[in-house]
C-alpha positions in Angstrom: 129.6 111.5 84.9 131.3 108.0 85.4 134.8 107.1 86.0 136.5 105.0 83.1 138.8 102.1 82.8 140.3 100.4 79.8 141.6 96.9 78.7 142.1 94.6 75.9 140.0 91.7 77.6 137.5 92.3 80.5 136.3 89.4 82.6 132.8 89.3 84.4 133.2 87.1 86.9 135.1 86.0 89.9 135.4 82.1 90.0 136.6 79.3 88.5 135.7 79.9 85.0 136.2 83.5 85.1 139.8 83.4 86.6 140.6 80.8 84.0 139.7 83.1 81.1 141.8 86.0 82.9 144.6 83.8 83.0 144.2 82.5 79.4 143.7 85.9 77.8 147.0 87.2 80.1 149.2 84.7 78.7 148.1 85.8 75.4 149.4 88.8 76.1 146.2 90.7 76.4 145.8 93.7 79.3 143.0 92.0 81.5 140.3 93.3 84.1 138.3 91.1 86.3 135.0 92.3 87.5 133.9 90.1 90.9 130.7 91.2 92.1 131.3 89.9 95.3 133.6 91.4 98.2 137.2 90.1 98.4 136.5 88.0 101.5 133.2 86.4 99.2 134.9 86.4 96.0 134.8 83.2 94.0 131.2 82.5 93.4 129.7 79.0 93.7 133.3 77.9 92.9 134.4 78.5 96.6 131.7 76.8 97.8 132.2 73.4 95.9 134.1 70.5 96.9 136.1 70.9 94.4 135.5 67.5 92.3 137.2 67.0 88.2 135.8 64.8 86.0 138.5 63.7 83.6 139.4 61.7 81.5 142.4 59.2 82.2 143.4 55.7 80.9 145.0 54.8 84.5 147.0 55.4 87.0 150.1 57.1 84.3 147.7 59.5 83.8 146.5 60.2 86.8 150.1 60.8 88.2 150.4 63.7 85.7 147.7 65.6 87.5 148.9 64.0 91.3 152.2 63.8 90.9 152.5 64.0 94.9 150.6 60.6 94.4 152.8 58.1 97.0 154.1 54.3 96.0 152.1 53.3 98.8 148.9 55.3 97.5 149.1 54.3 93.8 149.5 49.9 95.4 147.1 50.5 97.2 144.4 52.5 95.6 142.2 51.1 92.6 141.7 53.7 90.6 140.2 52.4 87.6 139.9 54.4 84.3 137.9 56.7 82.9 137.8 56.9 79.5 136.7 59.6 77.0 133.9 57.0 76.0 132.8 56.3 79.1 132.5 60.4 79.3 130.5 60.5 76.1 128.6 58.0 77.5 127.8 59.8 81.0 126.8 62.6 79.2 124.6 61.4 76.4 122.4 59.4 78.9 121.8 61.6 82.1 121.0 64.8 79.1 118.9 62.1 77.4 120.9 62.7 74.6 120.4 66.7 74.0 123.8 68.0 75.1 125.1 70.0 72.2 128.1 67.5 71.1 130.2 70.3 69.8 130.1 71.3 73.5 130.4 68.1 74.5 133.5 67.1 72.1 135.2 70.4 73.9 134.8 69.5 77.3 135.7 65.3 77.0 138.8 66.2 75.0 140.1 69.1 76.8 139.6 67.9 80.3 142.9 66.1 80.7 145.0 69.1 79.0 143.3 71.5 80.6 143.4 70.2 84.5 147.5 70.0 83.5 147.5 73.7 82.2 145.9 74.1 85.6 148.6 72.2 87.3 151.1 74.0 85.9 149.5 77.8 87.5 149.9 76.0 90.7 146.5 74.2 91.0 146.8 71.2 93.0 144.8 68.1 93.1 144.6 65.1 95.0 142.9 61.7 94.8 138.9 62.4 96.1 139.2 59.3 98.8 137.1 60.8 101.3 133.6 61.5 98.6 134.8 58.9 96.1 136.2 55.7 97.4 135.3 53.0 99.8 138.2 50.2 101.2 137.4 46.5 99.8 139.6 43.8 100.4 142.5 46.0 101.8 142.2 48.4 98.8 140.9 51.9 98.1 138.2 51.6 95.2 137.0 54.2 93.3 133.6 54.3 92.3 131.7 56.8 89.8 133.9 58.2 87.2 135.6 60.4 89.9 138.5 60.6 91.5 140.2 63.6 91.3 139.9 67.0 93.3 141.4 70.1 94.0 143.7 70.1 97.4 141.8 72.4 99.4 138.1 71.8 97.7 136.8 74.9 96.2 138.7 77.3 98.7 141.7 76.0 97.4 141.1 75.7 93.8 139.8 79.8 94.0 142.7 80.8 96.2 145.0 79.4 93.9 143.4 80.7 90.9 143.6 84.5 92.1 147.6 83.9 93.0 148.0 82.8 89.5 146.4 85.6 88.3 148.0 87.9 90.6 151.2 86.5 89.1 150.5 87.3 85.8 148.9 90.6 85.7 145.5 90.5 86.3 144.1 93.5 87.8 141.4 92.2 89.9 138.1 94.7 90.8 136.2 93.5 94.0 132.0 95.0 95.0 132.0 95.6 91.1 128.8 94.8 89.3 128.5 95.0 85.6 125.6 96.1 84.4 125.4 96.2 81.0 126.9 95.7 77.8 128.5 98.5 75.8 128.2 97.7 71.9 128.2 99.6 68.9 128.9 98.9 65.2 131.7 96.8 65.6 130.4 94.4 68.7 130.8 94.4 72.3 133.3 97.0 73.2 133.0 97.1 76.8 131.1 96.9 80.0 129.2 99.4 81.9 129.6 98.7 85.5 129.3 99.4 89.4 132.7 99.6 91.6 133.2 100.1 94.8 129.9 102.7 94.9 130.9 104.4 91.5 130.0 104.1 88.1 132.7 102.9 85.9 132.9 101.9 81.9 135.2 99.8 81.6 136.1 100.0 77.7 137.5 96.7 76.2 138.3 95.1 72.5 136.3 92.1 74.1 134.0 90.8 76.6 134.2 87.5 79.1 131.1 86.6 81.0 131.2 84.1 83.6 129.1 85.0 86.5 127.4 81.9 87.0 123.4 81.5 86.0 120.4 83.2 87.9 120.5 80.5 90.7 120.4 83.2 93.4 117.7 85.2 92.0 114.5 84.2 93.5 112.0 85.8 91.0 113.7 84.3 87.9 113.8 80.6 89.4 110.1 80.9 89.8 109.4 81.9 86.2 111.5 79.8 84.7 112.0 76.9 86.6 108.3 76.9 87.5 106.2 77.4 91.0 107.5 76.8 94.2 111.4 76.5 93.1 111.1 80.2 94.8 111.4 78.2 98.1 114.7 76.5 97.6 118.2 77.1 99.4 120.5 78.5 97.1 123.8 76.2 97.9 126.5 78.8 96.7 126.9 82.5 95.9 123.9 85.3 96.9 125.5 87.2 93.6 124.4 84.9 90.9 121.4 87.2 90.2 121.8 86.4 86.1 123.1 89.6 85.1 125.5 87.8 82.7 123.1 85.7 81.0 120.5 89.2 80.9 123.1 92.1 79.6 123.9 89.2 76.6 120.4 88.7 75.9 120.0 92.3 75.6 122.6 92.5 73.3 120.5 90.0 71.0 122.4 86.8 72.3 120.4 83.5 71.2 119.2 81.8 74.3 119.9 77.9 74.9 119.7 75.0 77.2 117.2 73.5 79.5 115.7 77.0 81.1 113.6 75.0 83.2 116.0 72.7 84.2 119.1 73.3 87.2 121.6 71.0 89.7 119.6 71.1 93.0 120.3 68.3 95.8 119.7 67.0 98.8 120.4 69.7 101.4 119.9 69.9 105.0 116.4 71.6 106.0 117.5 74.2 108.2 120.5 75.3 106.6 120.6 79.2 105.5 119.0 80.5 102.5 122.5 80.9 100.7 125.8 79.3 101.1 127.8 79.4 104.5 131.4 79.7 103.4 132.3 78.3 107.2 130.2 75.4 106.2 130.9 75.4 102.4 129.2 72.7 100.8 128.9 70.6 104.5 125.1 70.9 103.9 124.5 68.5 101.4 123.6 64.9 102.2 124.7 62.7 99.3 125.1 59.3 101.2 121.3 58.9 100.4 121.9 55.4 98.0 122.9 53.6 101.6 119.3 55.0 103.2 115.5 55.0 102.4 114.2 58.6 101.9 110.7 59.3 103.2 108.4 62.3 102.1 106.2 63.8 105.6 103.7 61.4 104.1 105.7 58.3 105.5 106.4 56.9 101.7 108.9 56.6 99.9 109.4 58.3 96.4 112.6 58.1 94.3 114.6 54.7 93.7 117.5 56.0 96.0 119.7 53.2 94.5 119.3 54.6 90.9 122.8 54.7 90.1 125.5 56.1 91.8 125.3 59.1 93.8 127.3 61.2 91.2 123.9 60.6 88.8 121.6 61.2 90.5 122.6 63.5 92.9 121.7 66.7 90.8 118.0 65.8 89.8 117.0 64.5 93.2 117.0 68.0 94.6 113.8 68.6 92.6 112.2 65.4 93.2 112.2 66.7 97.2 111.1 70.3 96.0 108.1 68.3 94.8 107.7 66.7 98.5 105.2 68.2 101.1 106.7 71.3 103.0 109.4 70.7 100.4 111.0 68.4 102.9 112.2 64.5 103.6 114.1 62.2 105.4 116.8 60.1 105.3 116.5 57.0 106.9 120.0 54.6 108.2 120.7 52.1 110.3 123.9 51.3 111.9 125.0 48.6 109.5 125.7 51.1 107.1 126.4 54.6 108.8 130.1 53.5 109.0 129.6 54.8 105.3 128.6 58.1 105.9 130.6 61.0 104.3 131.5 63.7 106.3 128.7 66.1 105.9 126.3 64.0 108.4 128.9 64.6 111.2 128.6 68.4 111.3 127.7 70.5 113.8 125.0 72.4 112.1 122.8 69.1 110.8 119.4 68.5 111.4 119.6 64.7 113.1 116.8 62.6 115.0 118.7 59.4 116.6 116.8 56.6 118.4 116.7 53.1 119.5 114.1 51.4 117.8 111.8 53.0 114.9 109.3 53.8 117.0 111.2 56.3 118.5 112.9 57.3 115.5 109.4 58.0 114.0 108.0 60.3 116.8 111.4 62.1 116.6 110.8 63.3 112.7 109.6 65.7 112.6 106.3 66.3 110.5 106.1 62.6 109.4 103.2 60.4 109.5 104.6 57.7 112.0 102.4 55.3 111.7 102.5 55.4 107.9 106.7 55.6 108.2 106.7 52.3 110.0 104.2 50.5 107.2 107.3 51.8 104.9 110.1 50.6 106.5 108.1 47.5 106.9 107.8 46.6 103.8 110.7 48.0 102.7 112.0 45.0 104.9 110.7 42.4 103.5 111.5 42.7 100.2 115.1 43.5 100.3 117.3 41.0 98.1 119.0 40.1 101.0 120.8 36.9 98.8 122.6 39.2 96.8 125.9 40.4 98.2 126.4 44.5 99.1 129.4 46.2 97.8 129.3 49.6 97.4 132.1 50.6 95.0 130.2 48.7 92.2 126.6 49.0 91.1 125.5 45.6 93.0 122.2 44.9 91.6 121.6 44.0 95.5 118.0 45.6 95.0 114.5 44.7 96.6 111.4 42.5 94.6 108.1 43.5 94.3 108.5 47.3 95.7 107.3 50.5 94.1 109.2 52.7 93.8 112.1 49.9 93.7 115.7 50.5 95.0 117.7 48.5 92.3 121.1 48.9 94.4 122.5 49.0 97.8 119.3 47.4 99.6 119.9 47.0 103.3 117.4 46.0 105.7 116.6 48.9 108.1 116.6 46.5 111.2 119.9 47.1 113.0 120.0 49.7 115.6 120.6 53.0 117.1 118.8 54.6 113.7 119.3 58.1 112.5 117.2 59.9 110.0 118.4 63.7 108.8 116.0 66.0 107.3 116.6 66.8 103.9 115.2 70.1 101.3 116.3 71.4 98.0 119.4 72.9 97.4 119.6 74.3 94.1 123.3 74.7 92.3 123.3 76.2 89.4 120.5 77.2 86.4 121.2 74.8 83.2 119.6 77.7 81.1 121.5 80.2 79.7 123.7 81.5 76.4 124.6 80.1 73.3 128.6 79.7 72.2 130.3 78.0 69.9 132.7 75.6 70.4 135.5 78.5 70.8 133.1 80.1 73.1 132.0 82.3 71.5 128.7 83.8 72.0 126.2 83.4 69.2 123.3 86.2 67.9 119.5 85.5 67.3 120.9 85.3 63.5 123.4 82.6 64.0 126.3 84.7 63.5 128.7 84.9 66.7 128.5 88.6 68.2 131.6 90.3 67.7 134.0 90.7 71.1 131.4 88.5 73.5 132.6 84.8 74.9 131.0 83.2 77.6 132.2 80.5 80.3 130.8 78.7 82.7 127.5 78.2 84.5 125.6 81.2 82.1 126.3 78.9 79.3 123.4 77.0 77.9 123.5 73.5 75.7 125.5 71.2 78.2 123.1 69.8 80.8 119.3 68.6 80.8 117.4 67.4 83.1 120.5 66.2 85.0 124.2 66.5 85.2 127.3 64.1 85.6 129.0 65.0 89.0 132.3 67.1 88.5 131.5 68.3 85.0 130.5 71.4 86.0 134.5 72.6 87.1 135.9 71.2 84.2 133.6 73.0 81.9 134.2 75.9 83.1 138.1 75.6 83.1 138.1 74.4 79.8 135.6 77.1 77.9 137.2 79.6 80.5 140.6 79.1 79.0 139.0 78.9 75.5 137.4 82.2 75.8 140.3 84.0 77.5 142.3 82.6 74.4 139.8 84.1 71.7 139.1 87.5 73.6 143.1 88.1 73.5 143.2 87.2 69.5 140.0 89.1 69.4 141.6 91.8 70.8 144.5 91.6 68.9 143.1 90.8 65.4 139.4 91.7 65.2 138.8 94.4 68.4 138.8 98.1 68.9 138.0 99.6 72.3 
């Protein structure tokens, strides 16, 4: 015999996207229950673990001030911000999904971004300019590079913890250790969840459905059948609970399944970190200052173009290019004419560093790495460096190297000037870009087309955004702004359309 709950909107799911559609669907008036798999002291899922970047659209500084508008006189004269427009969104988009990306989807999350970060504002979000990940001082000014440069005060931590105060504020009642496992449906839709609380079995009846508990990421068994052999291996960067149970009680219901399955966001991440994320390290495993280095294989060689693009476009396919390495493993190669440009993450106590004087040292101090062949790299590297064209790392600086395969088209630096570090580098997967169908109201959609009556989705578990690759601080946004949409229809849902 199991316990029962009721609601007019229930919410699977404990981060970002979820607590957005809690809060949406409150303010609608709509009775609302959040499931979190996760403990109170875990909750949040791979939003707690983030860094808390936004990518969104603003014209300039005006608009930025709405979001900031802590922003100083001193900060805005001396910061160049630059713009981002919604074209230059579209344009991210289209070309790192080689134009796939549902543009419904796409349409929804360009527009809304601006709105919805201020609906944010307003529940006591708070953001702040991303100098530390996003901006570099040139001529006595801060310049952003990228497309970014916003983030929520506190990174991820903060972002969550102000979330669950909002929604403590406006009604939410909030269930911790509970895991849904299914989907209750009958004639008229989804009219429910069946579910795991705190030991006990619960259903938890409702006129309509959230789900946003992030892909199947942390699920070791699904990332090798779907994202193919050897991805069983990978560090999982956030949350252990992102097992897919979303994505699998919708698909059970007869939800239509989209996106790039074998597709995900997995990154340069340090080698011996644990296999899933350390909330006292939170996201100070990754090693994104990669465009500034040469990254070696244990074979000595080179193998992606580190200087691509910027970090923010490449970031979230190289993950799988070192997956692909031997012993699923490389290295990061700097001298000290650029380590002044290091972010953060390399100065942690819990990295996995070899420092040396000269390369020959460095190379019998990395571990697993043909030295000999390492030094033929660097070598050439070397020599065919554009050293006539001028560095500056807040632009793309076509400062590139001749005659070298792979190439690096930007940032070239001779690796000449020492001491020399090199940090040892796996694959840190993200999130899964596989997962459910919606709508542009969120809604999910059946096998037949049709959307299935009292079921929206947010967040990670939704499929049709990203291919192949992934524009750096989408993947927040998106889930705020099909979070609030889906909170929004679940409460009319409930109120129009629904019976529990």
């Amino acid at each position: 015999m199991s316990d029962a709950l009721t609601a007019d909107v229930v919410v699977v799911g404990g981060g970002n996207a979820a607590l957005a559609a809690a809060l949406s669907a409150a303010e609608a008036g709509a009775q609302v229950r959040l499931l979190e798999a996760a403990p109170e002291e875990e909750r949040g899922g791979n939003s707690t673990y983030t860094a808390g970047a936004m990518r969104v659209v603003f014209d300039g500084p005006d608009a930025l001030a709405a979001l900031m508008p802590d922003l100083s006189e001193r900060e805005l004269a001396e910061t160049d911000f630059g713009a981002y427009t919604a074209d230059d969104y579209y344009d991210d988009m289209a070309r790192l999904t080689a134009y796939r990306a549902d543009p419904d989807l796409v349409e929804q999350l360009v527009t809304r971004s601006h709105p919805t970060l201020l609906w944010l504002r307003e529940r006591g979000v708070r953001f702040q300019p991303s100098y530390g990940r996003q901006a570099f001082r040139s001529d006595g000014r801060f310049r952003f590079w990228g497309g970014l440069a916003v983030e929520a005060w506190g990174g991820g931590p903060g972002l969550v913890a102000a979330l669950y105060e909002a929604a403590a504020k406006a009604g939410v009642a909030v269930h911790y250790r509970a895991q849904a496992l299914s989907l209750l449906t009958g004639d008229a839709g989804v009219q429910g969840v069946r579910a795991r609380i705190a030991g006990r079995s619960a259903d938890v009846r409702a006129c309509a459905v959230v789900l946003a508990c992030g892909g199947f990421e942390a699920n070791a068994a699904w990332r090798a059948r779907y994202l193919g052999p050897g991805w069983d291996l990978a560090k999982v960067r956030g949350t252990r609970f992102n097992q897919g149970d979303g994505i699998r009680m919708a698909l059970e219901a007869g939800a239509m399944p989209a996106g790039n399955w074998s597709g995900c966001h997995a990154v340069a991440w340090d080698r011996n970190a644990p296999d899933f994320g350390d909330l006292a390290v939170g996201d100070g495993f990754q090693k994104h200052s990669y465009p500034f280095s040469i990254v070696v294989n244990a074979a000595g060689e080179r193998f992606v173009d580190e200087g691509a693009d910027f970090r923010n476009y490449t970031y979230a396919a190289y993950g799988r290019r070192i997956l692909e390495q031997p012993g699923q493993v490389a290295w990061q190669v700097f001298d000290a004419s650029v380590t002044h440009l290091l972010r953060d993450e390399y100065r942690i106590r819990q990295v996995t560093r070899a420092r040396a004087d000269t390369l020959e040292d460095l190379a019998a101090r990395m571990e697993g790495v043909d030295g000999a062949r390492f030094l033929q790299t660097v070598r050439a590297y070397n020599e065919a460096v554009m050293t006539e064209v001028p560095f500056e790392p807040t632009v793309r600086d076509g400062r590139g190297t001749r005659g070298l395969a792979p190439p690096k088209s930007n940032w070239a630096n001779r690796i000449e000037t020492p001491p020399f570090e090199a940090y040892a580098v796996t694959c840190g997967i993200t999130f899964t870009f596989g997962g459910l169908a919606i709508d542009p109201e969120a809604r999910v959609q059946a096998v037949s087309g049709a959307p299935i009556p009292g079921l929206f989705a947010a967040g990670e578990l939704v499929g049709g955004l990203y291919y192949g690759n992934y524009p750096g601080g989408t993947g927040l946004v998106s889930g705020a702004v099909f979070g609030r949409l889906a909170g929004a229809g679940a409460a009319r849902f409930a109120t129009d359309g629904g019976g529990a």
